[in-house]
C-alpha positions as CSV (number, residue, x, y, z in Angstrom):
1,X,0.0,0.0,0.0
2,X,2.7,2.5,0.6
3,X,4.8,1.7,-2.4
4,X,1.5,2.7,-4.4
5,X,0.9,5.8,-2.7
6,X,4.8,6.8,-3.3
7,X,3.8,5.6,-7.0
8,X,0.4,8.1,-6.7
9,X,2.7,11.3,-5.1
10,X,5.7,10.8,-7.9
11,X,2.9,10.6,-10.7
12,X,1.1,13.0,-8.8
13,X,4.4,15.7,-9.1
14,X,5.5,14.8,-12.6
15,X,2.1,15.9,-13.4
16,X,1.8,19.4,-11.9
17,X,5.7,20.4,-12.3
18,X,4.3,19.6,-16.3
19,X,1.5,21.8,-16.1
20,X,3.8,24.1,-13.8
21,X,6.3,23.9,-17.1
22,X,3.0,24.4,-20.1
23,X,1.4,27.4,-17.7
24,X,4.9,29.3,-18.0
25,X,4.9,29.5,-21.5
26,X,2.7,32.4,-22.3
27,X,1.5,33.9,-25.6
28,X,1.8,38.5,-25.2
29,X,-1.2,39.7,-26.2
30,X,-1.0,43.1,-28.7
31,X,-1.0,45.3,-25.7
32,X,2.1,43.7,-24.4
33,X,3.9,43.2,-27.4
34,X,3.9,47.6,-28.1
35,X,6.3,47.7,-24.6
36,X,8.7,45.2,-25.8
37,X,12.1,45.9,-27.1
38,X,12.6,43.4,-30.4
39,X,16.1,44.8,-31.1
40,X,18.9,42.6,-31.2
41,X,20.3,39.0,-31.2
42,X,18.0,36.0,-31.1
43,X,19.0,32.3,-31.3
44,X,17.5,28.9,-31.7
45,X,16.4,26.6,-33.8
46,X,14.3,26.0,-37.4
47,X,12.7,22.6,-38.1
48,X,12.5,21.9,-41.4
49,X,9.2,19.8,-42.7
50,X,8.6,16.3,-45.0
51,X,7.3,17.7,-48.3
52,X,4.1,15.9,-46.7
53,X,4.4,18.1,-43.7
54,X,3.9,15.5,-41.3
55,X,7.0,14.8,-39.9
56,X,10.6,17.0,-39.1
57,X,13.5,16.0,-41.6
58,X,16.3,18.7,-41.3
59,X,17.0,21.0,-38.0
60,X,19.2,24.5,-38.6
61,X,20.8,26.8,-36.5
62,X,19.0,30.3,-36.9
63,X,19.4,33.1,-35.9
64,X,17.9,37.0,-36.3
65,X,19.6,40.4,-35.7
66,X,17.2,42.9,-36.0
67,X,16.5,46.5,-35.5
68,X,13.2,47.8,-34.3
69,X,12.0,51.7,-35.1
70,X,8.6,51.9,-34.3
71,X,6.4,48.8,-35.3
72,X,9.3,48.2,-38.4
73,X,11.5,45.7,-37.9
74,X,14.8,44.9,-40.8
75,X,17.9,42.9,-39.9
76,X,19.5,39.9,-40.8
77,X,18.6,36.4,-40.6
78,X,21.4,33.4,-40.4
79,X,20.3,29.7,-41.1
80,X,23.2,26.8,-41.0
81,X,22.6,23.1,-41.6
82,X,24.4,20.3,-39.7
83,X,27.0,20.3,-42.2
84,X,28.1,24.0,-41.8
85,X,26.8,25.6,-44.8
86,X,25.2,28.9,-44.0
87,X,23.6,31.7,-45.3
88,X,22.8,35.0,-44.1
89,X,19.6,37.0,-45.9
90,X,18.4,40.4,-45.2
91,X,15.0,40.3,-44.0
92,X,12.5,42.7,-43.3
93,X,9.4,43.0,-40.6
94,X,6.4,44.6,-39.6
95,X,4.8,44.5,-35.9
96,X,0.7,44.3,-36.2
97,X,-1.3,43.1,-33.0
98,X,0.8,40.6,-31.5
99,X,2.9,39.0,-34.6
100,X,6.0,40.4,-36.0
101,X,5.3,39.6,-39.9
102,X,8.7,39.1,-41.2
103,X,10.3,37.9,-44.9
104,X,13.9,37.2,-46.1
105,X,14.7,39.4,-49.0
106,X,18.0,38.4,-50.7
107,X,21.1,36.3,-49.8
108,X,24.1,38.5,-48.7
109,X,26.7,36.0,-47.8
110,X,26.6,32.0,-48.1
111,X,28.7,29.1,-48.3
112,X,26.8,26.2,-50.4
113,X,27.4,24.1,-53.1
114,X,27.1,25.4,-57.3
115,X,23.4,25.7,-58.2
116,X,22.0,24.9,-54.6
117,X,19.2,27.4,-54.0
118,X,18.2,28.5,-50.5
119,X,14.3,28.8,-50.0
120,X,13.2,32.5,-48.4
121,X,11.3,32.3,-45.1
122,X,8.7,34.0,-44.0
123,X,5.8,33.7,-41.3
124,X,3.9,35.0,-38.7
125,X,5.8,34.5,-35.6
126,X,4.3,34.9,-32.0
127,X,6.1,36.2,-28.7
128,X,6.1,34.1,-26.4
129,X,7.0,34.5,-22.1
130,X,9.0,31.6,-21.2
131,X,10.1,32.2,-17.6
132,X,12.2,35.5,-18.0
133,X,12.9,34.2,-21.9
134,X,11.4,36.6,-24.3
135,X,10.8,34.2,-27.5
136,X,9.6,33.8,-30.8
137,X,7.6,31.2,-32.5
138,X,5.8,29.9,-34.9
139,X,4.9,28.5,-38.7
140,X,7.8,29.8,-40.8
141,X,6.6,28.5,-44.9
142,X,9.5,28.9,-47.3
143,X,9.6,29.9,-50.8
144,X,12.1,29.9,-53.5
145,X,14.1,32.5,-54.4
146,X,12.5,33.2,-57.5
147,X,8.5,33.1,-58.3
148,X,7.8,32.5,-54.6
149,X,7.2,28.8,-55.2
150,X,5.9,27.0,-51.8
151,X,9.5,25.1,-50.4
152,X,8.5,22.7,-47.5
153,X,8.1,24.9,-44.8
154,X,8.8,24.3,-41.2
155,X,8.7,25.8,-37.5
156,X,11.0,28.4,-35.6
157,X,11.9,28.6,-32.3
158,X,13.7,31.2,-31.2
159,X,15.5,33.2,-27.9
160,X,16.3,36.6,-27.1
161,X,19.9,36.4,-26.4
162,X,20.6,39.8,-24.3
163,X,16.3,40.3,-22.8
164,X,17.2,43.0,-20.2
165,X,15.5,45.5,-21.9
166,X,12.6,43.4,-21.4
167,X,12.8,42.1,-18.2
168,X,10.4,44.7,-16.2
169,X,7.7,44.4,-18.4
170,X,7.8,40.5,-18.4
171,X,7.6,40.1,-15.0
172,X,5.0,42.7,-14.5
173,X,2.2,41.5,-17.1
174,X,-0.4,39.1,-16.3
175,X,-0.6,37.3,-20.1
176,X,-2.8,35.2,-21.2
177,X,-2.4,31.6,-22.1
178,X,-4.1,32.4,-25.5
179,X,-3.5,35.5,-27.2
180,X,-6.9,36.9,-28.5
181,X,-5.6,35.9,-31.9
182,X,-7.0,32.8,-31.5
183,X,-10.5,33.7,-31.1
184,X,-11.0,35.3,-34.6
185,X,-10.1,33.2,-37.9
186,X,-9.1,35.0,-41.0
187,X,-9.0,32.5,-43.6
188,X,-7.1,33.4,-46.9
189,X,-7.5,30.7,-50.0
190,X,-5.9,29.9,-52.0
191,X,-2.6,30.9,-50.2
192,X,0.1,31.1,-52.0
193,X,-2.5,32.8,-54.7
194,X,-1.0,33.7,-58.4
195,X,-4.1,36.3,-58.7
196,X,-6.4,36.6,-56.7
197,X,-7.0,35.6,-52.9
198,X,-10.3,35.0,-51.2
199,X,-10.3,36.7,-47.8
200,X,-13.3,35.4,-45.7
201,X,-14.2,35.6,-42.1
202,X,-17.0,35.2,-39.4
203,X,-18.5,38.3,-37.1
204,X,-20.1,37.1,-34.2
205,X,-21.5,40.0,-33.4
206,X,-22.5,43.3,-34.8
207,X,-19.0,44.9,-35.2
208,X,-16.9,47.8,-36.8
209,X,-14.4,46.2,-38.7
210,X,-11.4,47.9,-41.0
211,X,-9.9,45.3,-43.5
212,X,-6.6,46.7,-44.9
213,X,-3.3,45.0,-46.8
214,X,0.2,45.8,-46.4
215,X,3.7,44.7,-47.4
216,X,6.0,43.8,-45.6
217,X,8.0,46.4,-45.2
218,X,4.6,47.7,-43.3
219,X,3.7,50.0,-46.4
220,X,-0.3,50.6,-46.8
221,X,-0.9,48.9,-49.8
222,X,-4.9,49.1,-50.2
223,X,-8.2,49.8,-48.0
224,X,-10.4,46.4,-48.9
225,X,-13.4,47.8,-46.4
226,X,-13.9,49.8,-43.5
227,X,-17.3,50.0,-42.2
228,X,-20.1,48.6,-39.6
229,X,-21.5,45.0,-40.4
230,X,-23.8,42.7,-38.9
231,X,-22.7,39.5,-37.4
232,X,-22.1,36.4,-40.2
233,X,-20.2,35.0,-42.9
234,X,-18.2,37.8,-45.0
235,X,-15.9,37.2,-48.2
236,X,-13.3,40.0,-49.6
237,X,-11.3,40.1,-52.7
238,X,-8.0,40.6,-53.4
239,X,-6.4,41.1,-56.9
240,X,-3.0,41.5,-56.8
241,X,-3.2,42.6,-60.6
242,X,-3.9,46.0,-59.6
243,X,-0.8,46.2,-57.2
244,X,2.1,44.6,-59.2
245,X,5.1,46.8,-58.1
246,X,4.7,45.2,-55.1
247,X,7.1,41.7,-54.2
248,X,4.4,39.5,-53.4
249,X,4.7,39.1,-49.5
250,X,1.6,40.8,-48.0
251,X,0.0,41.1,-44.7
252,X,-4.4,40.7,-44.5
253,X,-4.6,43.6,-40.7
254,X,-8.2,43.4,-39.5
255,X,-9.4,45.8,-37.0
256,X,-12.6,44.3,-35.3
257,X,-14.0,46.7,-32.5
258,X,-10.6,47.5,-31.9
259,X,-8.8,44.4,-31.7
260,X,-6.1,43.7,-34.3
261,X,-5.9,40.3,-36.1
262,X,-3.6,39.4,-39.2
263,X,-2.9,37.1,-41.6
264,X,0.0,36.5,-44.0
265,X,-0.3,35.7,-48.2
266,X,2.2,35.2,-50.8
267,X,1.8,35.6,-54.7
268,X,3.6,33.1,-56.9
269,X,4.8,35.3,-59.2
């Protein structure tokens, strides 16, 4: 009897110090993420998907520098494989609600074999309160260098190296476990689109809602509506054809009573 209540108390702990371990990892809401200092060095690691997406193949080293003015974000990002090739890419960013929105741009240094192409990244990445670890994370898809065909994708994870800046406000804030993110679906189809994407979405409730598109580098690129509706089912269009000088990374920002969402699309081009 007393070796099955030690059996009960061990069980017992390995299951709280694992909720203790999940409740510390918290997802900032938008409010947070505006007092948060993104500038600097972050470190960790990208998990590279099957073509079938079910399973991890590859893991890289990766690594942001970046430099924050205002809600834009540029820098560098650094990816090496296993086998020490490497290459760095300039990247550029845009803070909306609680995402930083971020795309490589071009290779600036690399060491890799003749004719091996590295695939862009580019996602929606979350910040996340681990302990006193500022982090990011989340889906980063990939796309080649050239049309913006769909690579395989994967999953960043990634540190703050030097958080001090941040340290006050993180142990301060009461977060969520959920940012509010989650409780409004954007849904953008077909995504990557080659010229038009369906934007369509679901109002619970009577709302004023603001749907606008931008680039990555955070510039305005159109107003698709902006307005009062009633709660249901709504559809938007966007045709790219009337924005061409744009690179094809773009960012769906929807202001619902006040409450930012976003979603991300890419145009093969």
């Amino acid at each position: 009897m007393k070796s099955i209540s030690t059996i009960l108390l061990a069980l017992l702990l390995t299951a709280t110090g694992a909720l203790n371990a999940q409740d510390s990892k918290i997802i900032l809401n938008a409010t947070q993420v505006t007092k948060l200092d993104v500038s600097g060095k972050w470190t960790g690691k990208r998990n590279q998907y099957s073509l079938d997406k079910k399973t991890f193949i590859e893991s890289f080293q990766y690594e942001f520098e970046l430099k924050q003015e205002g809600n834009i974000v540029t820098g560098t990002s650094t990816i090496i494989s296993s086998n020490g090739e490497y290459a760095d890419m300039r990247l550029e960013g845009v803070l909306i609600g609680n995402k930083l929105h971020f795309a490589e741009k071009e290779v600036k240094n690399a060491i890799r074999p003749e004719g091996k192409v590295w695939c862009f990244k580019s996602g929606e990445l979350y910040f996340s309160k681990d302990g006193d670890n500022l982090k990011l994370v989340g889906a980063t898809p990939s796309y080649m260098e050239t049309y913006n065909y769909p690579c395989s994708g994967g999953e960043t994870d990634l540190v703050k190296v030097d958080n001090s800046m941040n340290l006050t406000t993180l142990t301060t804030m009461s977060a969520s476990k959920a940012g509010a993110e989650e409780k409004f679906n954007i849904s953008v189809f077909p995504n990557p689109f080659i010229d038009n994407a369906n934007i369509s979405y679901n109002l619970t409730e009577d709302a004023k809602v603001k749907t606008e598109v931008y680039d990555i580098s955070g510039k305005l690129v159109t107003i698709l509506f902006d307005g009062n509706q009633k709660a249901g089912n709504y559809n938007l269009n966007f045709a790219n054809k009337n924005y061409s000088s744009f690179d094809g990374i773009f960012i769906v920002k929807m202001t619902v009573n006040g409450a930012v969402y976003s979603r991300q699309l890419v145009q093969m081009r």
